[in-house]
C-alpha positions as a printed NumPy array, in Angstrom:
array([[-29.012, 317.512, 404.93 ],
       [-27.683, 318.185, 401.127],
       [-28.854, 315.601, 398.414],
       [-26.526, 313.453, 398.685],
       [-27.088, 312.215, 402.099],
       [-30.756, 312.285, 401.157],
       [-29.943, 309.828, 398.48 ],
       [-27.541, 307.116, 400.687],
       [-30.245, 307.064, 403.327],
       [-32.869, 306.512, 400.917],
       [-30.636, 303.109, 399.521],
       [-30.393, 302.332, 403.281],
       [-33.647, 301.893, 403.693],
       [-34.43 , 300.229, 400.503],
       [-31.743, 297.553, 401.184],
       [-33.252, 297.022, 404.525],
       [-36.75 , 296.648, 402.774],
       [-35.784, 294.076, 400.723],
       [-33.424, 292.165, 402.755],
       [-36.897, 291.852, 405.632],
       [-38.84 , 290.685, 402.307],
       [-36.607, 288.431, 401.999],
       [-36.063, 287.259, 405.253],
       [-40.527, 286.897, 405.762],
       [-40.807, 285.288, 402.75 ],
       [-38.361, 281.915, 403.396],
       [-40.093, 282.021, 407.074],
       [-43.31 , 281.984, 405.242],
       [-42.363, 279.411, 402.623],
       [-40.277, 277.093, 404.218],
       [-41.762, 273.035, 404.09 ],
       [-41.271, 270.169, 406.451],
       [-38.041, 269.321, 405.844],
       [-38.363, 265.9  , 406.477],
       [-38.919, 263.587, 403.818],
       [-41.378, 260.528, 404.009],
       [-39.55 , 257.168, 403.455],
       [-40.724, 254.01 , 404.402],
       [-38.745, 250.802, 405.819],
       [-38.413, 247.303, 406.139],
       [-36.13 , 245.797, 408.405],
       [-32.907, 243.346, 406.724],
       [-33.47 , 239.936, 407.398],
       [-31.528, 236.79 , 406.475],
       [-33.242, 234.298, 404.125],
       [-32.653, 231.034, 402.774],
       [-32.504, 230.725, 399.221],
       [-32.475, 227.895, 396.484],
       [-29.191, 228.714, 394.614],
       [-30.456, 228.014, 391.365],
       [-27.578, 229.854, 389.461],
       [-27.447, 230.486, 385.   ],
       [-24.254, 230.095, 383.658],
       [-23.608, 230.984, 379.944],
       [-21.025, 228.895, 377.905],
       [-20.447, 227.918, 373.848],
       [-21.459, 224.021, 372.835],
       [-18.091, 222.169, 372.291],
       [-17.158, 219.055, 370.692],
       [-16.351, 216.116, 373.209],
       [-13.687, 215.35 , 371.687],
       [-11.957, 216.245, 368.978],
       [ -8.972, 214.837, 366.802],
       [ -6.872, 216.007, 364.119],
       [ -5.644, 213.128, 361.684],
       [ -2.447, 212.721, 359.773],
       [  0.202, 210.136, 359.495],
       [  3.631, 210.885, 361.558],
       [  5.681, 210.974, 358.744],
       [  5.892, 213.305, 355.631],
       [  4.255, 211.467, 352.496],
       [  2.038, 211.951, 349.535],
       [ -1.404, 211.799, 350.048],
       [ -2.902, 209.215, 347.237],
       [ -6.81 , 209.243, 348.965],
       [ -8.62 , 211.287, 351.457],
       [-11.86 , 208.92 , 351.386],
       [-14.099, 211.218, 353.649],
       [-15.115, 215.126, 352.989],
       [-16.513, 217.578, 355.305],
       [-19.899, 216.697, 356.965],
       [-19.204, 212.455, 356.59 ],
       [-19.638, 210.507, 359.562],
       [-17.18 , 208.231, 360.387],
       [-16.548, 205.328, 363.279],
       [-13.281, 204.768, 365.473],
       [-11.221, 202.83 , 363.353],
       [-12.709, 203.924, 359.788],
       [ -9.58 , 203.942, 356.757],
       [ -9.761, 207.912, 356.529],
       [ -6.568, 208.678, 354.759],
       [ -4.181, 206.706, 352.128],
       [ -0.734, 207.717, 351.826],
       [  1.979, 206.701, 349.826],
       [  2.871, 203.251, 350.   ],
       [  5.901, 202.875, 348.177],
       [  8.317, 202.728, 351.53 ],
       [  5.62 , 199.856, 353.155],
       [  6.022, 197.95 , 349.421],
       [ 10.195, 198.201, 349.839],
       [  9.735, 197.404, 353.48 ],
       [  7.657, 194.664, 352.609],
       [  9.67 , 193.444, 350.168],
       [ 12.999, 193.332, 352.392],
       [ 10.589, 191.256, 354.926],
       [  9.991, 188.637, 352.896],
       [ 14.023, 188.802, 352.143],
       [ 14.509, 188.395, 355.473],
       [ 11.972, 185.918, 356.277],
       [ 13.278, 183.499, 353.329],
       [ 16.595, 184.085, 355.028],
       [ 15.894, 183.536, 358.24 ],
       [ 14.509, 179.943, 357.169],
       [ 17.478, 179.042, 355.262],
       [ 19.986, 180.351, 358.117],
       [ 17.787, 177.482, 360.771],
       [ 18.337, 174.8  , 358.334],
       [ 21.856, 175.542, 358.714],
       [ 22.089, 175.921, 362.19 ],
       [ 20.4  , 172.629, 362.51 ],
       [ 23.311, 170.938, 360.358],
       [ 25.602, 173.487, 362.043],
       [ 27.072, 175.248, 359.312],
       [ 26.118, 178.537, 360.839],
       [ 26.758, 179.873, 364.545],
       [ 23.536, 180.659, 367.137],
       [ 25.301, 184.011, 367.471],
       [ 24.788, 184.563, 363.405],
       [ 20.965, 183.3  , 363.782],
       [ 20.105, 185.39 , 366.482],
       [ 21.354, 188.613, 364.819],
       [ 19.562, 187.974, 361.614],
       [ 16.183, 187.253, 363.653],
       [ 16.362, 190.36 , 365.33 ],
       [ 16.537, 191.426, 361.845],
       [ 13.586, 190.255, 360.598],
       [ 11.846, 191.243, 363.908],
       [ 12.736, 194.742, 363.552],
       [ 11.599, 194.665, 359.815],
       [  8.546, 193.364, 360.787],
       [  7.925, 196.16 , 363.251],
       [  8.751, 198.782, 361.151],
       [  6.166, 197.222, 358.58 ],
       [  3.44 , 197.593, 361.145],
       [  4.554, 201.288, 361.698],
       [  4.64 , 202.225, 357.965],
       [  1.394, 200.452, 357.638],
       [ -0.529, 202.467, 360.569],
       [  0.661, 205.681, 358.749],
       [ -0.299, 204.508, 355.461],
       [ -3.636, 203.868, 356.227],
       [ -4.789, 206.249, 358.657],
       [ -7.869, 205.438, 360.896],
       [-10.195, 207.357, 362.482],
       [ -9.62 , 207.746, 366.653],
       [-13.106, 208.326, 367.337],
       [-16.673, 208.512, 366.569],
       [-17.482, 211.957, 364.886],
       [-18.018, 214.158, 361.741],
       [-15.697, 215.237, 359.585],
       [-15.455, 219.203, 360.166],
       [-12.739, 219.709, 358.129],
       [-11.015, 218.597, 355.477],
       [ -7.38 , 220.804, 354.195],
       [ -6.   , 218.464, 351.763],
       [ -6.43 , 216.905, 347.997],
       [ -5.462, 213.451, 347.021],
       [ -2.216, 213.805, 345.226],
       [ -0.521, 216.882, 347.286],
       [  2.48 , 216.237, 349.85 ],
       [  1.91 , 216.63 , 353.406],
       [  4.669, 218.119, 355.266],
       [  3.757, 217.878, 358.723],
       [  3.464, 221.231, 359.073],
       [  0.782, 223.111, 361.496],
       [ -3.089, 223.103, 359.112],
       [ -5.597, 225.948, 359.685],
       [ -6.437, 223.934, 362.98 ],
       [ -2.664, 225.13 , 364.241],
       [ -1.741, 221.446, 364.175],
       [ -0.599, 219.244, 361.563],
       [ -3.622, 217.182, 360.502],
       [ -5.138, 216.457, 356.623],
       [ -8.767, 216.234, 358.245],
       [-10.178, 217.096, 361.615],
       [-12.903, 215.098, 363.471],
       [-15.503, 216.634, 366.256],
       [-17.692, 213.974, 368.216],
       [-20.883, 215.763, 368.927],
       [-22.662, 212.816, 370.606],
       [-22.147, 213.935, 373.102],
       [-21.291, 217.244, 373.361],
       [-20.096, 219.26 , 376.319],
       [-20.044, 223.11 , 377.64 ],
       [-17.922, 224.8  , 380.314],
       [-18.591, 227.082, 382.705],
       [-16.933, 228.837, 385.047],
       [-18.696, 228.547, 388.612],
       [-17.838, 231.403, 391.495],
       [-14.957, 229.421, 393.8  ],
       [-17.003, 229.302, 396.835],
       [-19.664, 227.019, 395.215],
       [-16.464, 224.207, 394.808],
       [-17.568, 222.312, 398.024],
       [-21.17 , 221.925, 396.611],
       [-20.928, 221.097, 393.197],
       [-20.59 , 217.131, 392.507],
       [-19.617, 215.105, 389.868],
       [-22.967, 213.404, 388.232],
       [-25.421, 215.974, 389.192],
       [-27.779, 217.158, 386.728],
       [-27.826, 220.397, 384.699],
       [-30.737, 222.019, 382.813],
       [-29.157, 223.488, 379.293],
       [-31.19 , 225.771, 377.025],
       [-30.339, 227.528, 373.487],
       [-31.808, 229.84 , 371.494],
       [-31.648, 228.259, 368.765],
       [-34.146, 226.22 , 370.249],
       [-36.007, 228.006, 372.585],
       [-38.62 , 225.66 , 373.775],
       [-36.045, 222.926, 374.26 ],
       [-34.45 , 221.968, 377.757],
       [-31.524, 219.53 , 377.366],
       [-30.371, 217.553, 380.139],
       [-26.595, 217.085, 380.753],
       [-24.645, 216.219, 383.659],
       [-21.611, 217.566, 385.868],
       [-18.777, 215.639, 383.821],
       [-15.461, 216.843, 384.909],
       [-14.804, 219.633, 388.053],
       [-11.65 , 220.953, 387.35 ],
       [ -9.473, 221.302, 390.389],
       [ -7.462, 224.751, 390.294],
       [ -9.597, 228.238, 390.372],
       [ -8.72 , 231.491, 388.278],
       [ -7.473, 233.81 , 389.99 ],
       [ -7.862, 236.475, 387.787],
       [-12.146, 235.548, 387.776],
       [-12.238, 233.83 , 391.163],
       [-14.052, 230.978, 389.278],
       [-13.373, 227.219, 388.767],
       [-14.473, 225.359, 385.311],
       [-16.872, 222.726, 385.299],
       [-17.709, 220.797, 382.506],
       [-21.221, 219.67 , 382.306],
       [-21.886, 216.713, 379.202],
       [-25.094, 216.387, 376.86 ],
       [-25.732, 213.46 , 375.483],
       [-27.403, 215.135, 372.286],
       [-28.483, 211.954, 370.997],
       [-30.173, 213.838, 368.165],
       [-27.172, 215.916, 367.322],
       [-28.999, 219.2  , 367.477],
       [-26.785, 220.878, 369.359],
       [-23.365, 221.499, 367.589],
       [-20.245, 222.79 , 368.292],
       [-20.141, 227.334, 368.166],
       [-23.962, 227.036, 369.951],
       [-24.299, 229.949, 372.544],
       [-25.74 , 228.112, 375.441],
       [-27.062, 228.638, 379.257],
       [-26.718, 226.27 , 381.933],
       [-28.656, 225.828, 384.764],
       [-27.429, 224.149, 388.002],
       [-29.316, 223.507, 391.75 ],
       [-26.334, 224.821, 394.366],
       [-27.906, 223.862, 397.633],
       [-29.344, 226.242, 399.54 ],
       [-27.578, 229.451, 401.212],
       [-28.497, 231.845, 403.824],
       [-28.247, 235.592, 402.407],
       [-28.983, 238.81 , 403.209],
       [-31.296, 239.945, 399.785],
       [-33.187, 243.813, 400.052],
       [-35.254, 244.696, 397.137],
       [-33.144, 245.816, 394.107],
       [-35.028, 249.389, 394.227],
       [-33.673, 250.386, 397.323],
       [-29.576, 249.625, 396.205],
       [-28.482, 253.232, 394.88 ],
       [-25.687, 253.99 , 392.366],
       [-23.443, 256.488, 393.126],
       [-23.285, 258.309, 389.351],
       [-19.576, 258.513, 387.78 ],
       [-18.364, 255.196, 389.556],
       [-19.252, 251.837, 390.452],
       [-20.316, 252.42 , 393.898],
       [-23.397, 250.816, 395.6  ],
       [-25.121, 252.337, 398.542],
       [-28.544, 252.188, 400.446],
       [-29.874, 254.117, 403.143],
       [-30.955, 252.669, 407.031],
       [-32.431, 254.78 , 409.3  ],
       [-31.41 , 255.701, 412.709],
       [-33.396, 257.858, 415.079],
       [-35.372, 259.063, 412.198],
       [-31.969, 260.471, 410.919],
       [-30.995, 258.78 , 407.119],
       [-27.972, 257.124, 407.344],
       [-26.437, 256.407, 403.829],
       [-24.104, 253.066, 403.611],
       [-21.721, 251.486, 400.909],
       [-22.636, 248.505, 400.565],
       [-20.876, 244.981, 397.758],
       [-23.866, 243.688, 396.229],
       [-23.968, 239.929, 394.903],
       [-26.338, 237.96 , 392.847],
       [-29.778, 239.189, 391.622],
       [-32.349, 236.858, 392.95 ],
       [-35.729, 237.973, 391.099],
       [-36.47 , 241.338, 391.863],
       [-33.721, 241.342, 395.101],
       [-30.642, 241.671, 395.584],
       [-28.036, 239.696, 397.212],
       [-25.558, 242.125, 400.106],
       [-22.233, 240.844, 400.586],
       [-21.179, 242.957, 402.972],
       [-22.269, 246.413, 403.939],
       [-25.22 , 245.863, 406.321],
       [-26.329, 243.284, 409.038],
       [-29.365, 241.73 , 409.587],
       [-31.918, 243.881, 411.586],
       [-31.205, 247.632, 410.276],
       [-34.316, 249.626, 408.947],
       [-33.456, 250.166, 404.952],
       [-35.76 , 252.715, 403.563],
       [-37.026, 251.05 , 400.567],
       [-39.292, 253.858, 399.349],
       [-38.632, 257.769, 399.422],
       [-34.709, 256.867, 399.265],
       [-33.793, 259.043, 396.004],
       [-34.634, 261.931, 397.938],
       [-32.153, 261.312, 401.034],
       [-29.352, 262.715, 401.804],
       [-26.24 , 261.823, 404.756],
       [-28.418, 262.928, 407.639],
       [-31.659, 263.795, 406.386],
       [-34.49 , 263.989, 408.889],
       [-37.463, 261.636, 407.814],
       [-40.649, 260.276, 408.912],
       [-42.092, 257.06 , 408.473],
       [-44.991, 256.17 , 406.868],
       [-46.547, 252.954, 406.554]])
């Protein structure tokens, strides 16, 4: 045998060597391969569907004054932050067209007595009369018009929040800051309302008077009580959601218009299928949700749609079915078909 056979079977046998090390040492090495989980079996349970809904505090109504007409503006007699009552003189305009109008009335009116003395005697024709008593008729109803936009009223109860004129400047009709022509704009705030926008398949339950718990942080140990106002018929497509409008009475106008709020309303109760929140998995890079059941002490990992949180649980839409063992502990360390065994 020259060397270098000598040296070939020598690597041989040191290959071998290592390759038997290596094959005793993961026999000696190897753990239980299953891992310890432990279950609880899905139930369905009835729930009080008391759901949060966030929304913004919003004026109950709101109106944005001007005349119809074009005009000068001789007196805005309220500012930003006035109160002001439904039918309050807000605005003088112009008057000069009401003063020839006026004038021309009383034309019109001396006229019209003058043309009945005559008909009386009959000097004139009924036919003459009557045309110069529709006239005075129309006159007279364009002198209530010109007066309505010469002294502009107030529509509603409210405060001034804002005010885009000076006495003495023209308005033009055209759109203010608001996007609509108006010299001052007018937000009731007693009361006030919010909307919300409740999931569609809530819209047999909710009813019109039922009460509603509203918070804010502005004031956090306040609870406001308001009321299901308006339920809007049609439901977003787009959000699957209908609005609701639930009304405050904020008889001490606290709450104003821009607020951040949360609503609170009692849906009834609902049978679900909740699992603790611990055991729903999220499958990293995507917005997948999965858990794992157990079968024959094999882990069997399902997708799963989860819903609403209810306290520390979590609400299955669809995905598993009442009865299945979900391992609720030891699940991070499962894989698709992983042996386990169950410990209490």
């Amino acid at each position: 045998m020259n060397a270098l056979q000598k040296i070939q079977k020598t690597g041989l046998v040191l290959v071998f060597a290592v390759l038997a090390g290596c094959a005793g040492s993961t026999t000696e090495e190897t753990p239980d391969s299953k891992v310890l989980v432990r279950l609880q079996d899905t139930r369905v349970e009835t729930i009080t569907n008391n759901l949060e809904f966030t929304g913004v505090v919003l004026p109950y109504e709101e109106a944005h004054i001007a005349p119809a007409v074009p005009a000068r503006i001789n007196r805005i007699l309220v500012d930003v932050g006035d109160k002001v009552r439904k039918g309050q003189l807000l605005i003088e305009m112009d008057n000069t067209q009401l003063f020839q109008a006026q004038v021309q009335l009383a034309n019109l009116e001396t006229e019209l007595a003058r043309m009945d003395t005559l008909l009386r005697a009959g000097a004139v024709t009924q036919q003459a009369f009557d045309q110069l008593k529709t006239q005075y008729q129309v006159a007279k109803s364009n002198i209530e018009n010109l007066a309505s936009h010469t002294q502009v009223r107030s529509t509603l109860d409210g405060v001034v929040t804002g005010r885009y004129f000076s006495a003495g400047e023209m308005f033009s009709g055209a759109p203010s800051p608001v996007g609509k022509p108006a010299i001052v704009s007018i937000n009731q705030i007693q009361p006030v309302k919010v909307l919300i926008g409740v999931s569609e398949r809530f819209l047999p339950v909710v009813k019109r008077g039922q009460t509603a718990e509203v918070r804010s942080d502005v004031f956090p140990d306040r609870v406001f009580e308001g009321r299901v106002n308006k339920i809007y018929p049609t439901v977003d497509r787009a959000s699957g959601t209908f609005r609701v409008e639930i009304a405050i009475p904020n008889r001490e106008e606290i709450l104003r218009p821009g607020m951040f709020a949360r609503v609170a309303l009692e849906l009834g109760e609902q049978q679900v299928l909740a699992v603790p929140s611990l055991a729903v998995l999220k499958q990293p890079g995507s917005n997948e949700r999965f858990v794992f059941v157990v079968e024959n002490d094999v882990a069997q990992r399902i997708t799963v749609i989860p819903g609403r949180t209810i306290n520390e649980h979590t609400e299955i839409v669809s995905g598993l079915e009442p009865g299945q063992k979900l391992v609720v502990t030891g699940q991070h360390n499962l894989l698709q078909g992983s042996e386990v065994e169950i410990v209490e």
